[in-house]
Structures are given as structure tokens and as C-alpha cells.
C-alpha positions in Angstrom: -5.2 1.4 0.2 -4.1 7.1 -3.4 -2.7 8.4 -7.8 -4.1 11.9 -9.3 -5.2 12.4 -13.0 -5.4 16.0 -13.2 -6.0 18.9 -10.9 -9.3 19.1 -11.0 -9.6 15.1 -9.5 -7.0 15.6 -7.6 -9.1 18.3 -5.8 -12.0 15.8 -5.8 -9.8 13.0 -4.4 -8.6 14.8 -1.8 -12.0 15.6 -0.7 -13.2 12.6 -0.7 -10.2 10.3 0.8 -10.3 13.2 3.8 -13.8 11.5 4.4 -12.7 8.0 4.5 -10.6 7.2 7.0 -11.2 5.4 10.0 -10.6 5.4 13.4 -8.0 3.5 13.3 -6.4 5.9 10.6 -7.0 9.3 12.2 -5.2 12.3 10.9 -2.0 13.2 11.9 -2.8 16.7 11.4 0.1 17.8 9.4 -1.0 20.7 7.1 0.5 20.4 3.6 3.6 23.0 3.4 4.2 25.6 -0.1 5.3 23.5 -2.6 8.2 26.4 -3.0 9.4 24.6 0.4 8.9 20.9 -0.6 7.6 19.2 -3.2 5.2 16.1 -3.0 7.5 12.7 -3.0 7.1 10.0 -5.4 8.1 6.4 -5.2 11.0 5.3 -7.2 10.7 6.0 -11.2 8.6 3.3 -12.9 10.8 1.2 -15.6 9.1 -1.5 -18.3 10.0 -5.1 -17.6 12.3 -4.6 -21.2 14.0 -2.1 -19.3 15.0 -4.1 -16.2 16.2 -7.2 -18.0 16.6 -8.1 -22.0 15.7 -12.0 -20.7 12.3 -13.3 -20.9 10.9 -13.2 -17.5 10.6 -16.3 -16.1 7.1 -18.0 -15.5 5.9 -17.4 -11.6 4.2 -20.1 -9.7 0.7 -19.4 -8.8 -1.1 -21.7 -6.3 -3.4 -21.6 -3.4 -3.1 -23.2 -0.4 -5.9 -23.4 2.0 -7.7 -20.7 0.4 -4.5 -18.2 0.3 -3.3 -17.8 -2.7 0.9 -17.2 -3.3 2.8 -16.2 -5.9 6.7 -17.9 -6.0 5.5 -18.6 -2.2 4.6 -14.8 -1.6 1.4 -14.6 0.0 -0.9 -12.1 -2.1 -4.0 -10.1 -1.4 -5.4 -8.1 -4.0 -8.4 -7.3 -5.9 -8.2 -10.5 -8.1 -6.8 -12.9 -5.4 -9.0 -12.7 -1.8 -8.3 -14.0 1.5 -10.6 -16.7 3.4 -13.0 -14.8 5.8 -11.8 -17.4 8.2 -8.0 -16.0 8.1 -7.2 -14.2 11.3 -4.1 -13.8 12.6 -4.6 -11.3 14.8 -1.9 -8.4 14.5 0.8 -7.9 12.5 2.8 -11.0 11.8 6.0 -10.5 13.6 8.5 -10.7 10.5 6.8 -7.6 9.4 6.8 -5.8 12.8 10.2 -6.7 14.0 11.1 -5.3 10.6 9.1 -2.0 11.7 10.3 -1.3 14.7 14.1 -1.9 13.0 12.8 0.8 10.7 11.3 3.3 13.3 14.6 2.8 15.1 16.7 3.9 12.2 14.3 6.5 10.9 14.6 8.4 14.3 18.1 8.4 14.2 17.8 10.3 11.3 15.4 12.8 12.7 11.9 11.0 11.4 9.4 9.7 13.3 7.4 6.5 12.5 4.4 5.4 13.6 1.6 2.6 12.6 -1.6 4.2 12.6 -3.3 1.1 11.0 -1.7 -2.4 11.1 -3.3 -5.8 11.4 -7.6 -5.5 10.2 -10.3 -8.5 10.5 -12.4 -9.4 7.6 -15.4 -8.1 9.5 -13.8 -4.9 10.4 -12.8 -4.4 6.8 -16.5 -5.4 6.0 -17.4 -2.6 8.1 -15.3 0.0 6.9 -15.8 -0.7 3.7 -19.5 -0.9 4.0 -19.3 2.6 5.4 -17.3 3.9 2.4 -19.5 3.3 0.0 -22.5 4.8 2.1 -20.4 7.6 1.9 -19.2 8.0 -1.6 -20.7 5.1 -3.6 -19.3 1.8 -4.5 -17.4 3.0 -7.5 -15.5 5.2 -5.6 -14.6 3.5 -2.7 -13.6 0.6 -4.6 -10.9 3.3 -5.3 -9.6 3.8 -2.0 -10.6 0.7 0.1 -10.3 -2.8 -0.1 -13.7 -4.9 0.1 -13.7 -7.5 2.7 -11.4 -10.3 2.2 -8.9 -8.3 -0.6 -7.1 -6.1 1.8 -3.4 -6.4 2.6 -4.1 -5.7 6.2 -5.9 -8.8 7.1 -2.4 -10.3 6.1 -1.0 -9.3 9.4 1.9 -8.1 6.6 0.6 -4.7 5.8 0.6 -1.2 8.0 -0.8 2.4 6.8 2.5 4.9 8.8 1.9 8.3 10.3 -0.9 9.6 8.1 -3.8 8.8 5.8 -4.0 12.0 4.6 -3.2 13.3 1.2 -1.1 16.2 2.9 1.4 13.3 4.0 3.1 13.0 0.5 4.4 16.3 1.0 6.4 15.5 4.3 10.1 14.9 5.0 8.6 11.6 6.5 7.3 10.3 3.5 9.9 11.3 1.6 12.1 9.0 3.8 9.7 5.9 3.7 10.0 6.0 -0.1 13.6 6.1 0.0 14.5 3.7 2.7 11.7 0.9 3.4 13.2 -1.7 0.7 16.0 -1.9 3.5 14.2 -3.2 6.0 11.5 -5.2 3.7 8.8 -3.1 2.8 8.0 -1.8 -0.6 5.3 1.4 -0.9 2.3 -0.9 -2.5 0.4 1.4 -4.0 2.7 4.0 -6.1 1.2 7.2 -7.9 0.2 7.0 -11.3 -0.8 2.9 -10.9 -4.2 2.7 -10.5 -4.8 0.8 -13.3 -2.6 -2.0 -12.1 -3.2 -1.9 -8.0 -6.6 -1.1 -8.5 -6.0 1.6 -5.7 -5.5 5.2 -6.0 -1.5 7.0 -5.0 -0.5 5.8 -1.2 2.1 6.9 0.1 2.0 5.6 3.6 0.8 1.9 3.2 3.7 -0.6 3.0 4.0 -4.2 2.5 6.6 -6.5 3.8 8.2 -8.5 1.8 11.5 -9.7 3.2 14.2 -7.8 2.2 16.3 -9.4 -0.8 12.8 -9.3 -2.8 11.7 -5.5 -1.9 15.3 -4.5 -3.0 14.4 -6.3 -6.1 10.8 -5.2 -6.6 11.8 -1.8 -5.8 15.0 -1.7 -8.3 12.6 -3.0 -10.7 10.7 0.8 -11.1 7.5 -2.0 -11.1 4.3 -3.0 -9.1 4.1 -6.1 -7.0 1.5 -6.9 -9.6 4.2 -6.1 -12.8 6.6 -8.0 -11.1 4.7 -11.0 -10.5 2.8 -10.6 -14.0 -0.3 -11.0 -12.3 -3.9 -8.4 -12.1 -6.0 -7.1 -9.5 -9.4 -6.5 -10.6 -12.7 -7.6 -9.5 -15.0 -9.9 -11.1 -18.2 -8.0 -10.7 
């Protein structure tokens, strides 16, 4: 739950995201290659709404049900809209892991390996974690990079960090495939570079969200943010 501003912060980020990951979101140990060889991927090429469509966009239905709150019936978890402690499903719901291992299966076909190094997360686990971030690097900072408990997107059983949590992983055939292909299958890269503002969450490029596939083809054809495309923020009150 990674974008850069400049070298030296992207030095600094790097540092500091190396520090933060759990065990649950070891390293994969892939060493960045030469940028001569291959150049860090980027998620599809952000558009403005006017862009997409010359229609007014139409008005989306916010509501929460039992303490989850959905947009047009998509369940959302972000910095503005938290989960009940209480919810717990578990693992990974099993729309968003059948759609996985439809993914892995096709992504090894094409020479790629894919692997979930951090699915489904409690709220106390991510009260842990967090916790531990910001003994680490402060709460500023690890409200960058980590979701406090209750706002993250993996105690929604629908969200999974793949292969790497590492910054070297943008620079990997493997990434390069996620960003190209997951809308197929569902999934839309969550947290694109240069978004920060709007996701609240620095450049990720292995966290994905499931979404169903007709609306990740149309989020991701959009060039926009869940939060764009559902007009709504994620920020925290205090």
C-alpha cells in the first residue's frame, strides 16, 4: 500500500519502504537491472475525466451497509472510508482468488511467474504492522506506505501484494506484465505512480485489487484512480 517526487526522495523512499515490509511481504530478492536493459514500468497513462467522456459523469451511489461502506455496490476501503474491526473474512474472497490463479495460469504460459506474497490481513495484524511502522519511521511517513487498522484493502479478502514489495520490482518483466494484463482477469494496479495525492499511498506496483472484470477494463481504460472514477477521496480525518 509506492510514487517518487524527485531523485533525491526517491532515494529516501526506497530506503525507507526497504524497512517496512513484513513477514508476510518478504523480499523476493530481485536486484534492480541497468536501466539501459529495462526501464521501470508504469501503469497505463493517466487521462482527465473530460478526456474519457464529454458527458457529465453520472452521480455514484454512496451507502454503508453494516459498517462497509460501497460505492455503485463496490465495496471500498480507503483512507476516508474504514472497515468494521469486526470484519473478518478470513482469506482472500474467492472471486478474487479464482481470478488469481486464472491469472498465474496465463502469466506462466507466457513465461512470468506470479505469486501472492500478501493476501487476506486482520485488523489486528494490520494494527500490528502498522504500529510497527511508525516506530520505525514516524507516523507521517508510514501513513505513506501503510494502511492504519481498519483502511487497508487487504482486510477485504479482495486485495493481494504479487511477487515483491520491493521498489526493485517495478523494474521487472513481471511487473511490467501485471500492469498490462490484470484488467483481464479483474484486477486493477490500486496504487499508480504519481497518485499520491489521491490514493493517499505512495507508487505500488504489485498490489492489486479485484474488481470483476467489465469494471477493471473500464477503470483501467479510464487512465483514472478508483478514487477519480468513483469521484470520491481518501484522506484521514486526523
Amino acid at each position: 500500500m509506492y510514487a517518487r517526487h524527485g531523485a533525491g526522495i526517491l532515494r529516501q523512499d526506497r530506503e525507507r519502504c526497504s524497512r517496512h515490509r513484513q513477514a508476510g511481504d518478504s523480499h523476493s530478492g530481485i536486484t534492480p537491472p541497468s536501466t539501459t536493459d529495462i526501464t521501470p514500468v508504469t501503469t497505463p497513462a493517466v487521462t482527465t475525466k473530460a478526456e474519457v467522456t464529454t458527458e457529465p459523469a453520472p452521480a455514484h451511489k454512496i451507502e454503508q451497509k453494516d459498517g462497509i461502506w460501497y460505492v455503485d455496490g463496490v465495496l471500498i476501503a480507503n483512507k476516508s472510508y474504514p472497515l468494521p474491526e469486526d470484519y473478518n473474512p478470513g482469506k482472500l474472497l474467492p472471486e478474487a482468488e479464482e481470478a488469481f490463479k486464472k491469472m498465474q495460469s496465463d502469466a506462466a504460459r507466457d513465461g512470468i511467474k506470479l505469486t501472492i506474497v500478501s493476501g487476506f490481513r486482520s485488523y489486528n495484524r494490520q494494527k500490528n504492522l502498522y504500529n510497527s511502522y511508525v516506530n520505525k519511521d514516524g507516523k507521517a511517513e508510514a501513513d505513506r506506505y501503510s494502511a492504519r487498522p481498519g483502511y487497508s484493502e487487504h482486510q477485504s479478502g479482495l486485495a493481494m501484494d504479487l511477487n515483491s514489495v520491493d521498489d526493485s520490482f517495478a523494474y521487472t518483466k513481471e511487473a511490467k506484465w501485471i500492469a498490462e494484463n490484470c484488467s483481464k482477469y479483474g484486477f486493477i494496479i490500486r496504487y499508480p505512480k504519481g497518485k499520491e495525492p489521491i490514493t493517499g499511498y505512495i507508487y505500488e506496483p504489485w498490489h492489486v485489487r479485484y474488481l470483476g472484470t467489465e469494471l477493471a477494463a473500464k477503470v483501467t481504460a479510464s487512465g483514472l484512480t478508483l478514487e477519480e472514477y468513483f469521484g470520491i477521496t481518501s484522506f484521514y480525518k486526523d
